[in-house]
TORKOL-4160 file (C-alpha; in steps of 0.2 Angstrom, whole numbers, padded with zeros to 4 digits, m for minus):
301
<pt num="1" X="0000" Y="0000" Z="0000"/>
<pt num="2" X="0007" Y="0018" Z="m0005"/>
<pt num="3" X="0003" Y="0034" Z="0003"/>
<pt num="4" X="0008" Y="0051" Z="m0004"/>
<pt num="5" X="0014" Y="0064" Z="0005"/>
<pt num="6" X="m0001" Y="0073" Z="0012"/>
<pt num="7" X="m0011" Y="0056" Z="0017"/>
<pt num="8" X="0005" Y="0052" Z="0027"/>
<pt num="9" X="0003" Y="0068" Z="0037"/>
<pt num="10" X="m0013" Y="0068" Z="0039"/>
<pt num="11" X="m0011" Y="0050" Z="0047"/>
<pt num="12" X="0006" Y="0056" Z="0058"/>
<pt num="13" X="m0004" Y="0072" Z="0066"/>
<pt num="14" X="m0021" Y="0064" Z="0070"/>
<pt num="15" X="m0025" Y="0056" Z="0086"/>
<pt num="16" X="m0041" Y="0048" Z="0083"/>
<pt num="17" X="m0051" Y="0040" Z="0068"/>
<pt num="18" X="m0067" Y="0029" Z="0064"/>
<pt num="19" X="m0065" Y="0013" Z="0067"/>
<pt num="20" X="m0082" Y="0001" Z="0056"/>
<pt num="21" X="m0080" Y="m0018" Z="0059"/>
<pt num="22" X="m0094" Y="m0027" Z="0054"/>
<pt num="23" X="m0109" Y="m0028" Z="0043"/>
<pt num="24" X="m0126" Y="m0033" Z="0048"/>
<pt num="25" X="m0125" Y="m0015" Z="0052"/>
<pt num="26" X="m0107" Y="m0011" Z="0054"/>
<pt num="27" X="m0102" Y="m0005" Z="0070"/>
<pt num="28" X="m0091" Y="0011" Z="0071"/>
<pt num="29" X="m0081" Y="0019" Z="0085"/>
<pt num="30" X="m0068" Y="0030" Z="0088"/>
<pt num="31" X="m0050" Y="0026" Z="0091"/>
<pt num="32" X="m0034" Y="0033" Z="0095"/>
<pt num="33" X="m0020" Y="0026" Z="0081"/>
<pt num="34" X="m0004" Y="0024" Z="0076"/>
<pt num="35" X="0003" Y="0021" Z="0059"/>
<pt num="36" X="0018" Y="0013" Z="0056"/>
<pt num="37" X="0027" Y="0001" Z="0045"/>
<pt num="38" X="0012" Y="0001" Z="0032"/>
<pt num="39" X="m0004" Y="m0004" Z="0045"/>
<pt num="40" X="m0014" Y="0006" Z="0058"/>
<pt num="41" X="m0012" Y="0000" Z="0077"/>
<pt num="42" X="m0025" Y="0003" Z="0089"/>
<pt num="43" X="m0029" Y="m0006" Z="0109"/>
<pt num="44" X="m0044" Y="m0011" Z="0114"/>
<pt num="45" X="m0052" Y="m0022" Z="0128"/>
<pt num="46" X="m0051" Y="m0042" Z="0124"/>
<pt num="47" X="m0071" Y="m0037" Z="0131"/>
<pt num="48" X="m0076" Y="m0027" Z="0118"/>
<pt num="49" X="m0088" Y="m0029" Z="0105"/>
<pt num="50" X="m0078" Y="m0024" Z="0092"/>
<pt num="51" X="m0065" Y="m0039" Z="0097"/>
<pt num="52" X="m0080" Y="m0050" Z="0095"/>
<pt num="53" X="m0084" Y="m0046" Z="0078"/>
<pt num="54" X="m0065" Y="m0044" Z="0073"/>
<pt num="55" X="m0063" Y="m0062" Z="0076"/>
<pt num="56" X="m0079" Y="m0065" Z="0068"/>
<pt num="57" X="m0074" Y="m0056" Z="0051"/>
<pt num="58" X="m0058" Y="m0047" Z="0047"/>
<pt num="59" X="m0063" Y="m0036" Z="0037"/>
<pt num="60" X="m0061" Y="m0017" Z="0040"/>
<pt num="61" X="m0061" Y="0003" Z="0036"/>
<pt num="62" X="m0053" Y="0016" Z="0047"/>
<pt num="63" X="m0057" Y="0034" Z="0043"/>
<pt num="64" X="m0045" Y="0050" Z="0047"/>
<pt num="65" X="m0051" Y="0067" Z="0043"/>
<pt num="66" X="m0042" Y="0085" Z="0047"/>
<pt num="67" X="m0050" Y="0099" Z="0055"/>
<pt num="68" X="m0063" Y="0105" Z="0043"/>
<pt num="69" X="m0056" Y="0123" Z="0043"/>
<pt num="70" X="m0041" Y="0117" Z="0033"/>
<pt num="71" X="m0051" Y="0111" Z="0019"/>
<pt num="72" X="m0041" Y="0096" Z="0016"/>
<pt num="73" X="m0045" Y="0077" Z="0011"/>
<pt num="74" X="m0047" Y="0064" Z="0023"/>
<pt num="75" X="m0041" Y="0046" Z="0020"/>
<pt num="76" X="m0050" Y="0031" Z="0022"/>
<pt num="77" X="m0041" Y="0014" Z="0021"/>
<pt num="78" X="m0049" Y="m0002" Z="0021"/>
<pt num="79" X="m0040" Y="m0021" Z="0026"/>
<pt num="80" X="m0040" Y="m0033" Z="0035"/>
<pt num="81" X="m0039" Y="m0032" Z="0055"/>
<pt num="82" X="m0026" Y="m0043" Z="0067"/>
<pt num="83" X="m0028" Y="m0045" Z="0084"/>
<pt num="84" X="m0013" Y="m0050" Z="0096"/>
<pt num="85" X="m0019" Y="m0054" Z="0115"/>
<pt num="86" X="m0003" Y="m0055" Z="0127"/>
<pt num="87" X="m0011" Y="m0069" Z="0134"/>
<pt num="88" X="m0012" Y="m0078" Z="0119"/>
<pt num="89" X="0004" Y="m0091" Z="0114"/>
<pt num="90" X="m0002" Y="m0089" Z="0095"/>
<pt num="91" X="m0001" Y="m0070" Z="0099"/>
<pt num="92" X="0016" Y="m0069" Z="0106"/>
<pt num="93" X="0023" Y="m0080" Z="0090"/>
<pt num="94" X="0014" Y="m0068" Z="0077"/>
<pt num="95" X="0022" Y="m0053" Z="0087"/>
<pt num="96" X="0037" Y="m0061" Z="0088"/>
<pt num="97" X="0040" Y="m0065" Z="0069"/>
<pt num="98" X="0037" Y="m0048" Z="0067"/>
<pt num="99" X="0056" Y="m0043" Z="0074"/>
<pt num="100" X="0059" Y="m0026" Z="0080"/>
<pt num="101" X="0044" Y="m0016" Z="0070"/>
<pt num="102" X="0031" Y="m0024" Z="0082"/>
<pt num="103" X="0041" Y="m0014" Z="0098"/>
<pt num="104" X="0043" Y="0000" Z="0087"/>
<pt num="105" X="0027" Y="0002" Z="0082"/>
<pt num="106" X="0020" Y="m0001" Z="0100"/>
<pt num="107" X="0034" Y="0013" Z="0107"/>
<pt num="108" X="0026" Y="0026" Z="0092"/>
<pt num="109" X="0007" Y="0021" Z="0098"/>
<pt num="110" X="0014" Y="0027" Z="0117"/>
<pt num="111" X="0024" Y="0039" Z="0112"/>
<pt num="112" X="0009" Y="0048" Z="0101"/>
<pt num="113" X="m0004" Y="0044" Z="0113"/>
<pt num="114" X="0006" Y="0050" Z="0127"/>
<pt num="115" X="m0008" Y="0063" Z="0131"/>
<pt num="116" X="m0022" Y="0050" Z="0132"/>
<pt num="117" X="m0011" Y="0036" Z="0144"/>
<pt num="118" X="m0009" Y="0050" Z="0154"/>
<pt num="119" X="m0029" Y="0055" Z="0153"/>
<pt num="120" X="m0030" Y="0036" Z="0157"/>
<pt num="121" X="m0019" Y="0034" Z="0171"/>
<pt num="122" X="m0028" Y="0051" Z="0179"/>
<pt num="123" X="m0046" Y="0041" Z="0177"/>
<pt num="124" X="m0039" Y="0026" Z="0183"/>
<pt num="125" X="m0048" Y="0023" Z="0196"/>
<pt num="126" X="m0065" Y="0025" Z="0188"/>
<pt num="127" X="m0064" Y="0013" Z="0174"/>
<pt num="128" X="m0070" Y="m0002" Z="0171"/>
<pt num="129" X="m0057" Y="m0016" Z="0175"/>
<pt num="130" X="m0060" Y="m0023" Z="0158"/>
<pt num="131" X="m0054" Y="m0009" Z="0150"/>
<pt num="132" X="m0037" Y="m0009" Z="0162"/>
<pt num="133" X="m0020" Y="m0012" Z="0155"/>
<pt num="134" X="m0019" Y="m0028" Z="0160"/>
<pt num="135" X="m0035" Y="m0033" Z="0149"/>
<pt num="136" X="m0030" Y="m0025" Z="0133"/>
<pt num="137" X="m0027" Y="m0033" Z="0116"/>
<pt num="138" X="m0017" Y="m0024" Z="0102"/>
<pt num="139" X="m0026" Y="m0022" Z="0086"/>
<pt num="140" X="m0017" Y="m0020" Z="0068"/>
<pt num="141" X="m0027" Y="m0014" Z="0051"/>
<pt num="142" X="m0016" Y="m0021" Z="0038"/>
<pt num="143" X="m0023" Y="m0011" Z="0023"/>
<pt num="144" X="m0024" Y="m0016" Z="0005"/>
<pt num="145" X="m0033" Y="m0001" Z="m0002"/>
<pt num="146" X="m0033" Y="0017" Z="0002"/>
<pt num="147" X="m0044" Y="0034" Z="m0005"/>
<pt num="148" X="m0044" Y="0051" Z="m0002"/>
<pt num="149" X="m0063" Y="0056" Z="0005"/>
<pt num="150" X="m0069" Y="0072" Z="m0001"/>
<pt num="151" X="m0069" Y="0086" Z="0014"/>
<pt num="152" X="m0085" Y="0092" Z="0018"/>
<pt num="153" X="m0086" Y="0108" Z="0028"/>
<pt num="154" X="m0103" Y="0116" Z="0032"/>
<pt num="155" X="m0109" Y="0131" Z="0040"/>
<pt num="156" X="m0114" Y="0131" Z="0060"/>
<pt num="157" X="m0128" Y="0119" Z="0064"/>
<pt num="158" X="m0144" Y="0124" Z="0073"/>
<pt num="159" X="m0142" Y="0113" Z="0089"/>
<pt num="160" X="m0154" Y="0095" Z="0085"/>
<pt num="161" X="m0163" Y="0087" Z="0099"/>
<pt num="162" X="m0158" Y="0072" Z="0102"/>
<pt num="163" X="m0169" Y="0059" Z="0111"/>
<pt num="164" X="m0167" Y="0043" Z="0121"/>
<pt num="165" X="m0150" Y="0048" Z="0127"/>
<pt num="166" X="m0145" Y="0055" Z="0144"/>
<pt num="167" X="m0144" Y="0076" Z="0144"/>
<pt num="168" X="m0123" Y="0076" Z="0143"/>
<pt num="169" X="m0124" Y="0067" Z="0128"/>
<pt num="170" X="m0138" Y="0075" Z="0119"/>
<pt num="171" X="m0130" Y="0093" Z="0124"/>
<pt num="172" X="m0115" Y="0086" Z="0118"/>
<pt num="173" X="m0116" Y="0081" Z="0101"/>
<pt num="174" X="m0131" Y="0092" Z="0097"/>
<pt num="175" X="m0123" Y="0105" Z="0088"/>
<pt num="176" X="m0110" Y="0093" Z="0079"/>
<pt num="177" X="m0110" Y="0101" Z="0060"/>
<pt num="178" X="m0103" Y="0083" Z="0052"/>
<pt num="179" X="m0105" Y="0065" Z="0058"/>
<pt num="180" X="m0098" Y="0050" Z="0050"/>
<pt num="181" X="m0109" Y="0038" Z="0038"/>
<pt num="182" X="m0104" Y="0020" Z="0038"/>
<pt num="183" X="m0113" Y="0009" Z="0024"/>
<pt num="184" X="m0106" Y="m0009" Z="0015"/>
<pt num="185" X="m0101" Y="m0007" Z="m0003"/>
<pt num="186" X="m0097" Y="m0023" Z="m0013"/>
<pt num="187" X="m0093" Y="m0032" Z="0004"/>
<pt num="188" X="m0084" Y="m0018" Z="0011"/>
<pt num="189" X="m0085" Y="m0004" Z="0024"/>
<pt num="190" X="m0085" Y="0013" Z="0015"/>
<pt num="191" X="m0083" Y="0029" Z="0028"/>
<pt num="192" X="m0088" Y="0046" Z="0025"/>
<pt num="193" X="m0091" Y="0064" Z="0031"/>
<pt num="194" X="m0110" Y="0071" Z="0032"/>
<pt num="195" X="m0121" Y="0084" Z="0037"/>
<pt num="196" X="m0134" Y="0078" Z="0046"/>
<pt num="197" X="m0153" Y="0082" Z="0055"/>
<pt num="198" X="m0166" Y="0071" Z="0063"/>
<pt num="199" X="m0183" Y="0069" Z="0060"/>
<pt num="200" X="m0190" Y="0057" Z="0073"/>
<pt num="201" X="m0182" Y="0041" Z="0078"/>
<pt num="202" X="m0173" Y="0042" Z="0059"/>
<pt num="203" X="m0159" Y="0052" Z="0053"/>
<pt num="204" X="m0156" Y="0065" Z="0035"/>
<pt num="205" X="m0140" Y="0063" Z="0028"/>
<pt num="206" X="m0132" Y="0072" Z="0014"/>
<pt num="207" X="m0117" Y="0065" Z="0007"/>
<pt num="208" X="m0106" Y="0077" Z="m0008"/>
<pt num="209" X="m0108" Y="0070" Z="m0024"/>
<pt num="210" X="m0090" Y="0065" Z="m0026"/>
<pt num="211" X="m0091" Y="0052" Z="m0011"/>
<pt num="212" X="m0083" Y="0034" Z="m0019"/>
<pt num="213" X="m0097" Y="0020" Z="m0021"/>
<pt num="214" X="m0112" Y="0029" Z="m0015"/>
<pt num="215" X="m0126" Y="0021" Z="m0006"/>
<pt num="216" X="m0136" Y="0009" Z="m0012"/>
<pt num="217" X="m0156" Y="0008" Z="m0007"/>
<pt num="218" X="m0156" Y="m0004" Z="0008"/>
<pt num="219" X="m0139" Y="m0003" Z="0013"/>
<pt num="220" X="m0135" Y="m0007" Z="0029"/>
<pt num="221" X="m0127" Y="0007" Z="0039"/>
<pt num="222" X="m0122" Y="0018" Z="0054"/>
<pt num="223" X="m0122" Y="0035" Z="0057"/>
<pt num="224" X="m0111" Y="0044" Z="0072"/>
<pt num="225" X="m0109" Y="0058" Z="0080"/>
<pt num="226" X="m0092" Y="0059" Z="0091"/>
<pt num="227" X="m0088" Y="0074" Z="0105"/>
<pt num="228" X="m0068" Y="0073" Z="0105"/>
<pt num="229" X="m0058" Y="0076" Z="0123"/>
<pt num="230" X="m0039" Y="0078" Z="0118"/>
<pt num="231" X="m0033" Y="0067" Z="0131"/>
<pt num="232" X="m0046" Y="0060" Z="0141"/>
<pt num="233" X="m0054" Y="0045" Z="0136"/>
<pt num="234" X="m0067" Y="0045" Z="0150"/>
<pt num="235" X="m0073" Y="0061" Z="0141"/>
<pt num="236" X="m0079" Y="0055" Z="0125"/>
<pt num="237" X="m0097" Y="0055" Z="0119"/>
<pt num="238" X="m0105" Y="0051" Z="0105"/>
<pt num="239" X="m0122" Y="0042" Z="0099"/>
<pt num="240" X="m0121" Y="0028" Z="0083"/>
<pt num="241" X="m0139" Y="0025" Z="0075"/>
<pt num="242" X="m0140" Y="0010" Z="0065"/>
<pt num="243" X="m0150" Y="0004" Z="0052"/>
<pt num="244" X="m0154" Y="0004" Z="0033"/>
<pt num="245" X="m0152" Y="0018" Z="0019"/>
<pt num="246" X="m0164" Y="0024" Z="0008"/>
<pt num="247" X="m0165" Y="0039" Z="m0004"/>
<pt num="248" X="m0176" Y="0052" Z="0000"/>
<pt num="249" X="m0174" Y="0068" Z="m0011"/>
<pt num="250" X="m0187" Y="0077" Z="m0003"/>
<pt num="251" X="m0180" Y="0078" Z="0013"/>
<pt num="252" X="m0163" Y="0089" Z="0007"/>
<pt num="253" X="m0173" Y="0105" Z="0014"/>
<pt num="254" X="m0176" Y="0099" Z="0030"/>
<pt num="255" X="m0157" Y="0097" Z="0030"/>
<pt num="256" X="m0152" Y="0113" Z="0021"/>
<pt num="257" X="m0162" Y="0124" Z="0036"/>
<pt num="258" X="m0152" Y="0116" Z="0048"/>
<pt num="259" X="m0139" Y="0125" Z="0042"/>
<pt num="260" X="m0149" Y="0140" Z="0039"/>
<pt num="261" X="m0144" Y="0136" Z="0019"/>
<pt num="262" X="m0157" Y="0138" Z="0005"/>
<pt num="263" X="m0153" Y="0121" Z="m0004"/>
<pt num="264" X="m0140" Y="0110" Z="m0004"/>
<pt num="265" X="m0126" Y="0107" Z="m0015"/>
<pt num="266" X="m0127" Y="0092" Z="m0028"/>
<pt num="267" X="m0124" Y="0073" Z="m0021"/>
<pt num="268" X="m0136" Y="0060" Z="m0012"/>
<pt num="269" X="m0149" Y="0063" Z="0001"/>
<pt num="270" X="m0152" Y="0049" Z="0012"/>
<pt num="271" X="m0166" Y="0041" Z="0027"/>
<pt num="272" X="m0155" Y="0030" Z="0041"/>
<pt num="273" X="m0172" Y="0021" Z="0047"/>
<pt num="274" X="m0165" Y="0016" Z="0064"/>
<pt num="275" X="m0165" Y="0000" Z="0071"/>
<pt num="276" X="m0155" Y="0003" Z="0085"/>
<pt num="277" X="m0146" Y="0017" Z="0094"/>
<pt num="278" X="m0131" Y="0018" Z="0105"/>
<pt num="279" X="m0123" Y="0030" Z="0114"/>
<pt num="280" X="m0107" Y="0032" Z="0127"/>
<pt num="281" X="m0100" Y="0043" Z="0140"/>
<pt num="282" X="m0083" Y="0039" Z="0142"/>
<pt num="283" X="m0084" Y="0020" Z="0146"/>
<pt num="284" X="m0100" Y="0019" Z="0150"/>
<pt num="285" X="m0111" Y="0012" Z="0133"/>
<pt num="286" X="m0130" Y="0007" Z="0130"/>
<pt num="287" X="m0138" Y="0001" Z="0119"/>
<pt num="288" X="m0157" Y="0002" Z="0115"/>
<pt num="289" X="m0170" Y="m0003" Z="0101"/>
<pt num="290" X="m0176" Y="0012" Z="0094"/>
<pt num="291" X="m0194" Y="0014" Z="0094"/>
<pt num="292" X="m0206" Y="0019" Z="0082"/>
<pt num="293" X="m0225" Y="0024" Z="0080"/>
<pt num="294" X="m0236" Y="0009" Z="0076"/>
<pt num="295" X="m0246" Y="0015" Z="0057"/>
<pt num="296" X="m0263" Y="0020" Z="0059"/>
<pt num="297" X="m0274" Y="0007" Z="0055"/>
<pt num="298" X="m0285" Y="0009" Z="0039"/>
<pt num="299" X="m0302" Y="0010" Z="0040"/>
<pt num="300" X="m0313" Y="0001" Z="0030"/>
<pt num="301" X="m0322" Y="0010" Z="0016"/>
């Protein structure tokens, strides 16, 4: 896998990208990264569910945009991902054949997210003991194809009010102009940037014409909205909806006056119908079903 010059800075200055594993819809979550030696290394819990479903299938799509006032492309890079328990023989043997890179590359995940093992240390003592040191697994994106995502940066956003979620959450990401779409593409994750409203238990989405393998009706799919700390992980809050895509044209004014614009620019206007919703603060995370209003019976003529 190559990388020109400005994908490789844009991977060495950012902290934190979108992590989609999965399918049936993808799952998405944030993580802080290291790249090094042509793959992406994160840590999680040998707990999480994201663990779960890498074991389960491999493959993978990690997502890094810039600050939106720079007006620069992010980079989305889609592989295959490797998990390496330090409880595991098989692990230690994988790592080991490695050589040097592995410890290298474990040194530059520290050494980059120094600010956020601090963040962690300080919180200590409030997180969950499956998310200690002790229980992480190292987690490795071996990428085989990478693309430049268009950069998508809109006005202010009227603030949305978001149900079902507790009030620090709701003020939190409320006023976020751009969330992250997930949906599968020819048996892969595709990650995106996208203005966004809600309407009910569903979401609007507009994605800019030149996104890569748009959406197809039915998709299956995840939309989040992430509140970034920069260095304390216990911090974090976001909400994820999931569930399928389907085009809806006459919803891109309801998005538009959002952001207080009189139409939108040209590209695809999408309905999340929302099976399920999940939200996090810090470590804590919940998921719910997302309910929705029985139809009106029809009366009989």
């Amino acid at each position: 896998m190559r990388l020109d010059s400005e994908q490789r800075a844009l991977l060495s200055a950012a902290r934190i990208g979108m992590l989609a594993i999965g399918a049936r819809p993808p799952l998405v979550n944030p993580a802080a990264f290291h790249f090094g030696g042509g793959a992406l290394w994160m840590t999680t819990s040998r707990h999480a569910a994201k663990l779960t479903l890498a074991r389960r299938d491999p493959r993978a799509a990690f997502l890094v945009t810039p600050e939106p006032r720079t007006g620069a492309h992010g980079v989305l890079l889609q592989g295959l991902l490797e998990a390496y328990d330090p409880r595991s023989v098989g692990s230690q043997v994988r790592a080991a054949l490695h050589g040097p890179g592995f410890a290298f590359n474990l040194a530059g995940y520290a050494i980059k997210n120094a600010a956020f093992i601090g963040g962690y240390l300080l919180d200590l003592a409030s997180i969950p003991a499956e998310w200690w040191p002790h229980n992480r697994v190292l987690l490795r994106l071996v990428a085989d194809r990478v693309a430049l995502v268009p950069p998508l940066t809109p006005p202010p956003a009227a603030a949305e009010r978001v149900p079902g979620v507790p009030a620090q959450v709701a003020h939190a990401v409320a006023r976020h102009r751009v969330a992250q779409l997930c949906w599968m593409a020819a048996g892969r994750q595709m990650l995106a940037s996208a203005a966004w409203t809600l309407d009910g238990p569903d979401a609007l989405v507009w994605l800019p014409a030149h996104v890569p393998r748009p959406p197809r009706d039915g998709a299956q799919a995840a939309l989040v909205i992430e509140h970034h700390h920069p260095y304390r992980a216990t911090r974090m809050l976001g909400l994820c909806l999931r569930g399928r895509l389907r085009p809806a044209p006459a919803a891109g004014p309801d998005i538009a006056a959002r952001y207080d614009l009189v139409e939108l620019d040209e590209g695809a206007v999408l309905r999340l119908e929302a099976a399920r919703a999940t939200w996090w603060r810090g470590f804590e995370v919940r998921t719910t079903a997302v309910a929705r209003a029985a139809a009106a019976p029809v009366e009989a003529g």
